[in-house]
C-alpha atoms as an extended CHARMM CRD file, in Angstrom:
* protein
*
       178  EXT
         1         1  UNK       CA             45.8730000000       12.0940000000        9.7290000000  PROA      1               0.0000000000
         2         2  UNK       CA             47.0560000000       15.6390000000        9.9870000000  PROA      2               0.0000000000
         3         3  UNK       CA             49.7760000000       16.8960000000        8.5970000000  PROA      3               0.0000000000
         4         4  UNK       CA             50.4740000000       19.7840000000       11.7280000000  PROA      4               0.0000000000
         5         5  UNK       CA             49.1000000000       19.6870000000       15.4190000000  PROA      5               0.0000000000
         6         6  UNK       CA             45.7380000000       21.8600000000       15.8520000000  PROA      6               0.0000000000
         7         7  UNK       CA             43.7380000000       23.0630000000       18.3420000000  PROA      7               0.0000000000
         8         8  UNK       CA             40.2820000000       20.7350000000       18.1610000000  PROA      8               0.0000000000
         9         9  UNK       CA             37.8000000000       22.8380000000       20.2570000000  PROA      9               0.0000000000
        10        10  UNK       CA             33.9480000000       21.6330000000       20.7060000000  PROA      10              0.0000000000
        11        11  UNK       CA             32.6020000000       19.1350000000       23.4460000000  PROA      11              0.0000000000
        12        12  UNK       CA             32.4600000000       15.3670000000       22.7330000000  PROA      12              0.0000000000
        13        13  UNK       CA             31.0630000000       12.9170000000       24.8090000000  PROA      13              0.0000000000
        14        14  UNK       CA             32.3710000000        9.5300000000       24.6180000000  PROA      14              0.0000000000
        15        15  UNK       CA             29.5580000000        7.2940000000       22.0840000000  PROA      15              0.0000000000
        16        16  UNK       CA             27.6000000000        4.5690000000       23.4490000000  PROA      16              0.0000000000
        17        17  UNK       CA             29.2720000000        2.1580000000       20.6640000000  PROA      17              0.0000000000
        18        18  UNK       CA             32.4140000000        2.9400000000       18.4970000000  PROA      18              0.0000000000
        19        19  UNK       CA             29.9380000000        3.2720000000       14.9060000000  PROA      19              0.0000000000
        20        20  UNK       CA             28.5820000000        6.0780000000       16.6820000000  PROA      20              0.0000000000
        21        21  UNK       CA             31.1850000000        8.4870000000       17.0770000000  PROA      21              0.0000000000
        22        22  UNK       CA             31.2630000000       11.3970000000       15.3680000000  PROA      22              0.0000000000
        23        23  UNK       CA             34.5640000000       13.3380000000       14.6430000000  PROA      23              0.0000000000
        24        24  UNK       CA             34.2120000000       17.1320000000       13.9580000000  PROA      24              0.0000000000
        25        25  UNK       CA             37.2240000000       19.2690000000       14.6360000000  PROA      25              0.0000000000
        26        26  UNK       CA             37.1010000000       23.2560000000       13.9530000000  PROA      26              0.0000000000
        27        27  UNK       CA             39.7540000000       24.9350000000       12.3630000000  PROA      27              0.0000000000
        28        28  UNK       CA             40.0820000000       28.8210000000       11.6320000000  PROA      28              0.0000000000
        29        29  UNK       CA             40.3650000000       29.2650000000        7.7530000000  PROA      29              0.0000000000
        30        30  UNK       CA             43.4680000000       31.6670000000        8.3100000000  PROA      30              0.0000000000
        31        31  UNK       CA             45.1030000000       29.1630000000        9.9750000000  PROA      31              0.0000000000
        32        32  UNK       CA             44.7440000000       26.4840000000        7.1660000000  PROA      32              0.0000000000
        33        33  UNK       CA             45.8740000000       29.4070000000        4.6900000000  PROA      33              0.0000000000
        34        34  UNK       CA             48.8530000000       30.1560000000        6.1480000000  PROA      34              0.0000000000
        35        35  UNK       CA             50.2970000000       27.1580000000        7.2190000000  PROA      35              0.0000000000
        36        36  UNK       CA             52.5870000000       25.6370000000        4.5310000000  PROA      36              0.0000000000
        37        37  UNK       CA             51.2890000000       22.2760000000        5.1800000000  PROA      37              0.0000000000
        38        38  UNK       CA             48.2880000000       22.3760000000        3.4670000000  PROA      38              0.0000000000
        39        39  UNK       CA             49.6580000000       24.7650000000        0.6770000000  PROA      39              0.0000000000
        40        40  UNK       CA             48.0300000000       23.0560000000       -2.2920000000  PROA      40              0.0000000000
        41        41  UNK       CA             45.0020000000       21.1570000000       -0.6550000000  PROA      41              0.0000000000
        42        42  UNK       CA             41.6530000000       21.6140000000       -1.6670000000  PROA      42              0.0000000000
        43        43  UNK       CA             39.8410000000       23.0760000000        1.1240000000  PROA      43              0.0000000000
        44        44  UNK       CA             36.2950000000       21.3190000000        2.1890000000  PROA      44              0.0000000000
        45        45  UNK       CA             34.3270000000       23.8830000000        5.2030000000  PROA      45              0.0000000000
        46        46  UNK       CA             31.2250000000       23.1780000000        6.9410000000  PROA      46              0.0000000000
        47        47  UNK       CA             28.9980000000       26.6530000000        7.3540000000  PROA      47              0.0000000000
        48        48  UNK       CA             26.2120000000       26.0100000000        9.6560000000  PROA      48              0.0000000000
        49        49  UNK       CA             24.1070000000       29.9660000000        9.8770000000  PROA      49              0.0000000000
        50        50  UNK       CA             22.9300000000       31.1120000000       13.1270000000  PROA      50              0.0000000000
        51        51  UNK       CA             19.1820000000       30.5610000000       13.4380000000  PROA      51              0.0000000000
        52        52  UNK       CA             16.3310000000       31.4460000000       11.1280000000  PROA      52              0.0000000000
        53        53  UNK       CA             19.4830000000       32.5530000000        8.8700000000  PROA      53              0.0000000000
        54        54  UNK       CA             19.7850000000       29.7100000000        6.2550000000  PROA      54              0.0000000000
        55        55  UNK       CA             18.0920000000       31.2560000000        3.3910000000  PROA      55              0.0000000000
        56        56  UNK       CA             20.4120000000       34.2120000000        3.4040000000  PROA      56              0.0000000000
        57        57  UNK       CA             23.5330000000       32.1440000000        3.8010000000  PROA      57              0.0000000000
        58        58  UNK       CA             22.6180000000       30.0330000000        1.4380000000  PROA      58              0.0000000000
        59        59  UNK       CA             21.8950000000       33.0290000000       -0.9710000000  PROA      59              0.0000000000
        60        60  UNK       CA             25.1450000000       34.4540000000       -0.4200000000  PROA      60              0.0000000000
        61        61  UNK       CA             27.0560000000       31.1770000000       -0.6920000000  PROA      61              0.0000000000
        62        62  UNK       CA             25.4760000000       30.4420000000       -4.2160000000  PROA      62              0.0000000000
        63        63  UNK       CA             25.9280000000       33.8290000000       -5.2550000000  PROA      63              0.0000000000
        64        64  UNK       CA             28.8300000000       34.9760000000       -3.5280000000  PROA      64              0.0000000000
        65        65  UNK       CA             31.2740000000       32.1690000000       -3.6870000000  PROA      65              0.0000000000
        66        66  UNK       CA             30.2910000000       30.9190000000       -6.7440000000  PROA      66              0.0000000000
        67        67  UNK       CA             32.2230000000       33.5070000000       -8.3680000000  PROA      67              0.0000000000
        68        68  UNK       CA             35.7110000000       32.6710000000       -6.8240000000  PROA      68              0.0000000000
        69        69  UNK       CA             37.3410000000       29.1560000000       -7.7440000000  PROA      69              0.0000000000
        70        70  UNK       CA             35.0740000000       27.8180000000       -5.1350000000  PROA      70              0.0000000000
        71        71  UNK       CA             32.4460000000       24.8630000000       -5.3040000000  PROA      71              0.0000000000
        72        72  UNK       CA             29.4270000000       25.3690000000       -2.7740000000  PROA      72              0.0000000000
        73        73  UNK       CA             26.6580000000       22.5110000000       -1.9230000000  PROA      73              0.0000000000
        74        74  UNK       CA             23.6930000000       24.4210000000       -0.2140000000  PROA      74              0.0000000000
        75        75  UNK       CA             21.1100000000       22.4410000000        0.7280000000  PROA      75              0.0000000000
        76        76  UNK       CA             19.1700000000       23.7230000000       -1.6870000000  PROA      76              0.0000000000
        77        77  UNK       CA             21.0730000000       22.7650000000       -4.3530000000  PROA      77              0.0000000000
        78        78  UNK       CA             21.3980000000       19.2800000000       -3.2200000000  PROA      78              0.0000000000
        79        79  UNK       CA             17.9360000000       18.8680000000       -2.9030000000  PROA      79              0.0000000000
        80        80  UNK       CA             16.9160000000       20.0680000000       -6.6040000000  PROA      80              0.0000000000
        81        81  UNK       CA             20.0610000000       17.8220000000       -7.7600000000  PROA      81              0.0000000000
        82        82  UNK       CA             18.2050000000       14.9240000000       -5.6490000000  PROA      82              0.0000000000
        83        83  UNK       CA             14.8550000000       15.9290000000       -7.3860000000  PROA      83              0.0000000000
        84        84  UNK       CA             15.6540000000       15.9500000000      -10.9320000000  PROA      84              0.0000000000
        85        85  UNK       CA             17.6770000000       12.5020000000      -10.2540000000  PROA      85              0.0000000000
        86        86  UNK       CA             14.4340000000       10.8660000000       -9.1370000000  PROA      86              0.0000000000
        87        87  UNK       CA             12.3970000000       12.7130000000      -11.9430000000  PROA      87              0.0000000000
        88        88  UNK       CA             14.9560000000       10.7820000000      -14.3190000000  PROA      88              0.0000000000
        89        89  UNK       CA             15.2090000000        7.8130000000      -12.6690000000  PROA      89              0.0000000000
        90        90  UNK       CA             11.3290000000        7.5120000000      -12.5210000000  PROA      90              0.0000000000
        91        91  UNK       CA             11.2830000000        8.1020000000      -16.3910000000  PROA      91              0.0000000000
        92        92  UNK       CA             13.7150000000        5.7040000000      -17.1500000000  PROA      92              0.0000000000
        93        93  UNK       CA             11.6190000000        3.2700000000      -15.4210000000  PROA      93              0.0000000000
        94        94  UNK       CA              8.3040000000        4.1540000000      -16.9920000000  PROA      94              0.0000000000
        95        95  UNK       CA              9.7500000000        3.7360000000      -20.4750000000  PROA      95              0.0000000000
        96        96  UNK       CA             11.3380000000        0.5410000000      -19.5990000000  PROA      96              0.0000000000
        97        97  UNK       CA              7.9330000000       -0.6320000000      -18.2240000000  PROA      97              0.0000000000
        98        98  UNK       CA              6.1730000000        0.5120000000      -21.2410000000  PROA      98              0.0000000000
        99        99  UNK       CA              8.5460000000       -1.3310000000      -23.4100000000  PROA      99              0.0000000000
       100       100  UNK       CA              8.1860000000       -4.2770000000      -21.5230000000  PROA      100             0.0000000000
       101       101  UNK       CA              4.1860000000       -3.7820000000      -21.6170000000  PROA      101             0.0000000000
       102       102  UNK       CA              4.6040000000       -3.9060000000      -25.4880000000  PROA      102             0.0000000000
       103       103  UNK       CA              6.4920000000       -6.5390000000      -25.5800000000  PROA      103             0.0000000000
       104       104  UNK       CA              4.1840000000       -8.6880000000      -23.6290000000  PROA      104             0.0000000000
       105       105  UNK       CA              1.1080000000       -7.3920000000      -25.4930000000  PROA      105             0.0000000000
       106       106  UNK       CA              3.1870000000       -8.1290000000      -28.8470000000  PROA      106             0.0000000000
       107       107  UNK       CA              3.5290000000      -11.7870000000      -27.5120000000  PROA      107             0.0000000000
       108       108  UNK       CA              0.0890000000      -12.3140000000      -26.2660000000  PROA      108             0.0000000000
       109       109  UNK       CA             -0.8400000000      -11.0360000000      -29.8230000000  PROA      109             0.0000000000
       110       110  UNK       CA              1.5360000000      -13.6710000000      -32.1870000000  PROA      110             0.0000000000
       111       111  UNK       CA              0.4960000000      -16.8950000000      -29.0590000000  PROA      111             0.0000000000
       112       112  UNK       CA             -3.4850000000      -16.1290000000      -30.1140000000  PROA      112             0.0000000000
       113       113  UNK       CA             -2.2920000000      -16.3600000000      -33.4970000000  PROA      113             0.0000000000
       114       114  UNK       CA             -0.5070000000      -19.2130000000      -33.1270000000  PROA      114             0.0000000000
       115       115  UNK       CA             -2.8590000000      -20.6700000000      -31.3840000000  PROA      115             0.0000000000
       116       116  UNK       CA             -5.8120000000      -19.7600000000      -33.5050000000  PROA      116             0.0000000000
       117       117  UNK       CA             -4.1220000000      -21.0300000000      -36.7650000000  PROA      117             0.0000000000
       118       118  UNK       CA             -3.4920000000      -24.2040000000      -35.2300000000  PROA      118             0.0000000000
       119       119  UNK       CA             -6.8260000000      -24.6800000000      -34.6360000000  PROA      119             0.0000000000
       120       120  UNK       CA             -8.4100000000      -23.7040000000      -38.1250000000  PROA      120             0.0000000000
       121       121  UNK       CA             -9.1530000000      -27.4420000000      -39.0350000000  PROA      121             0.0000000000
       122       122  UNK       CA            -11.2490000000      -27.7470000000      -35.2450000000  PROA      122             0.0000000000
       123       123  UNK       CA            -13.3140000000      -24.3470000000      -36.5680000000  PROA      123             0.0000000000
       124       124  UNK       CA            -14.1120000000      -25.7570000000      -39.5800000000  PROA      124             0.0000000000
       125       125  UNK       CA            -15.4570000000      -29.1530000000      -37.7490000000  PROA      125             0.0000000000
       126       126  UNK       CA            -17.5690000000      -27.4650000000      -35.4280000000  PROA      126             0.0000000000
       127       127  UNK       CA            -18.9460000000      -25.2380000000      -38.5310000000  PROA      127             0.0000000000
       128       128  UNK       CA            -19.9730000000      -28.5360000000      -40.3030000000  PROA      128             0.0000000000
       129       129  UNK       CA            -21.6470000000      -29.3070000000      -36.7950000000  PROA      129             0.0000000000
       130       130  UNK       CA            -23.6380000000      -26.7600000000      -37.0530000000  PROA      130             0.0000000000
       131       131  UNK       CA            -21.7360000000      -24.2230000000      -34.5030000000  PROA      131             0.0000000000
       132       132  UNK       CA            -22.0660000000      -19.6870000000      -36.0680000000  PROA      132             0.0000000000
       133       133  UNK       CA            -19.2610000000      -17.8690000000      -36.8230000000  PROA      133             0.0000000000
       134       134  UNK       CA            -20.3020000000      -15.7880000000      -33.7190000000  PROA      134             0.0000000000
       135       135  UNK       CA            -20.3710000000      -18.8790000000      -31.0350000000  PROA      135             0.0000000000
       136       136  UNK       CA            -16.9790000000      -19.4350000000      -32.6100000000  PROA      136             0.0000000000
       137       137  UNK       CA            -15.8030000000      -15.9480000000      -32.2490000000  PROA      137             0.0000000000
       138       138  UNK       CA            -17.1750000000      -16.1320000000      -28.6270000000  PROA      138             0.0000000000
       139       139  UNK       CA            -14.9630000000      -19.2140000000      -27.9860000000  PROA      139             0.0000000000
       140       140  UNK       CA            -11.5500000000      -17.9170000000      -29.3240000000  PROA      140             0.0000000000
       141       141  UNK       CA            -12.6820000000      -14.4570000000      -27.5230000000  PROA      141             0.0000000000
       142       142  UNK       CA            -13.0860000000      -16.7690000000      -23.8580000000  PROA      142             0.0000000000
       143       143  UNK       CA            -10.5140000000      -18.9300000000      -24.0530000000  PROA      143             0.0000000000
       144       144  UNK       CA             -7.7390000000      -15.5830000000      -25.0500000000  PROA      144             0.0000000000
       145       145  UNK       CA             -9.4020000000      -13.5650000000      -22.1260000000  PROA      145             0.0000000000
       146       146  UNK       CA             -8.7510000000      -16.5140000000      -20.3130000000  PROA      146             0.0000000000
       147       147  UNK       CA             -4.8090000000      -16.6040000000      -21.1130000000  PROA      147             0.0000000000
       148       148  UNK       CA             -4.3770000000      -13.1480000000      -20.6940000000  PROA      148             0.0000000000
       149       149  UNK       CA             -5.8470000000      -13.5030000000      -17.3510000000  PROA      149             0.0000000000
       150       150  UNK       CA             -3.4130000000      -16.5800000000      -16.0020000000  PROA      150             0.0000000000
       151       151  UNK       CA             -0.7430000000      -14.1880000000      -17.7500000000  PROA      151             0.0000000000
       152       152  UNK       CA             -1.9050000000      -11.1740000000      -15.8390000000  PROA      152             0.0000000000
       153       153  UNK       CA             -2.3800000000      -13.0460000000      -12.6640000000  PROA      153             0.0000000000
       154       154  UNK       CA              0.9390000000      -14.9460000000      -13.1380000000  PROA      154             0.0000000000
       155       155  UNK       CA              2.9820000000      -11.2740000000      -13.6120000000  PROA      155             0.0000000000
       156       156  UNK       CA              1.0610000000      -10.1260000000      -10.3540000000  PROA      156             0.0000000000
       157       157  UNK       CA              2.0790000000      -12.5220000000       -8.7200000000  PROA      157             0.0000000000
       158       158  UNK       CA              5.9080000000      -12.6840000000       -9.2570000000  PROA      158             0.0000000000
       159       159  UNK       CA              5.5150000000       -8.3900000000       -8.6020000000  PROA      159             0.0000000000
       160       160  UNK       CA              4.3730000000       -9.2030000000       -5.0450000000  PROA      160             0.0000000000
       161       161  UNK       CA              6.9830000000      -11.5000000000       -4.5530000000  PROA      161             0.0000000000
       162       162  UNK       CA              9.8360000000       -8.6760000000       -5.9660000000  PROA      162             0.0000000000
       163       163  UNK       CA              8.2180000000       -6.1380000000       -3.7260000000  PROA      163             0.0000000000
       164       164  UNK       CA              8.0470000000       -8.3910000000       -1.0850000000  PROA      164             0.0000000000
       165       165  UNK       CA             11.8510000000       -9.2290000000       -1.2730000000  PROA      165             0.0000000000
       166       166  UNK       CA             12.7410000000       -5.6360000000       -1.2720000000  PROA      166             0.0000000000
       167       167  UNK       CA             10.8760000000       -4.7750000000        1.6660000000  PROA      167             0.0000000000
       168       168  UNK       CA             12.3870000000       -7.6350000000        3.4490000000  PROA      168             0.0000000000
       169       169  UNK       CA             15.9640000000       -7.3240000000        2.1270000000  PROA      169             0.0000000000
       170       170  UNK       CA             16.5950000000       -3.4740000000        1.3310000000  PROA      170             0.0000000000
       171       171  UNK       CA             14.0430000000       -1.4620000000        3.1490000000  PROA      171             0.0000000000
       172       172  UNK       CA             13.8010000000       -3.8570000000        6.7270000000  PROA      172             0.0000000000
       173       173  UNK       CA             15.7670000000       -1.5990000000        9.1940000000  PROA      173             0.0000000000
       174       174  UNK       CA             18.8320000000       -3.8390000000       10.0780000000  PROA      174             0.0000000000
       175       175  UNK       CA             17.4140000000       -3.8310000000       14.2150000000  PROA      175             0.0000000000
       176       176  UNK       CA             14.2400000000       -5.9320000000       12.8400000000  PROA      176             0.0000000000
       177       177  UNK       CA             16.3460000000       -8.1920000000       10.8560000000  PROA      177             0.0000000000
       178       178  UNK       CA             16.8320000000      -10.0610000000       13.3620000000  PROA      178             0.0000000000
């Protein structure tokens, strides 16, 4: 809602469907100065350059208005804001999943040593049977390659059913949903 009766000028066809519309009106910025109705307001504009002109107004804009009260969002700026969010966001992520790589390497560690200890009186059996300490070593080394691996498998696993999930629930454009 407007506070005073302007002059919309453009064209606008009527939308296809009501989510479509699209409501730009154009006011001159001497009018909106002058008029004691929006004495106070914070101003937001919309520059659009003629063509091939976008650089330079975008130069001008950051260099220009940046020294008055103003706040300007080029393009340019948005984008680089947009880039260094994703830079952090990807590090954030890469730290967590190295944490949580540790973590599962620092489990896998203690459950062979659990697991190994437990055993110590079975290894000393199969020594008195005759077995080396290097067909033992063998063993332990088989049967820990072969937990890691379920482990591995069983984290791969629930990965391609979180990606999966995404796809279906975030990135599916609403249209194929159905």
């Amino acid at each position: 809602m407007l506070p005073v009766e302007m002059v919309v000028s453009g064209i606008f066809a009527r939308p296809a469907t009501p989510e479509d519309a699209c409501w730009l009106s154009f006011a001159s910025l001497e009018f909106l100065e002058r008029h004691e109705a929006y004495k106070g307001f914070a101003l937001s504009l919309l520059v659009t350059p003629k063509e091939g002109q976008k650089a330079i107004l975008d130069a001008w804009l950051e260099q220009e208005m940046a020294k008055s009260k103003t706040t300007t969002l080029t393009y340019r700026q948005e984008f680089a804001c947009r880039q260094e969010n994703t830079r952090s966001t990807i590090l954030t992520i890469a730290v967590l999943e190295s944490a949580i790589a540790f973590v599962i390497a620092f489990s896998l560690t203690v459950l062979n040593h659990i697991f190994v200890s437990q055993r110590l009186s079975e290894f000393g059996v199969l020594n008195a049977l005759g077995w080396h300490r290097l067909r033992l070593m063998w063993r332990t080394t088989r049967e820990t390659a072969f937990t890691t691996m379920i482990a591995w498998g069983f984290s791969v696993a629930l990965c391609c059913v979180a990606l999966f999930g995404l796809q279906i629930g975030v990135f599916t454009p609403p249209w194929a949903k159905a």
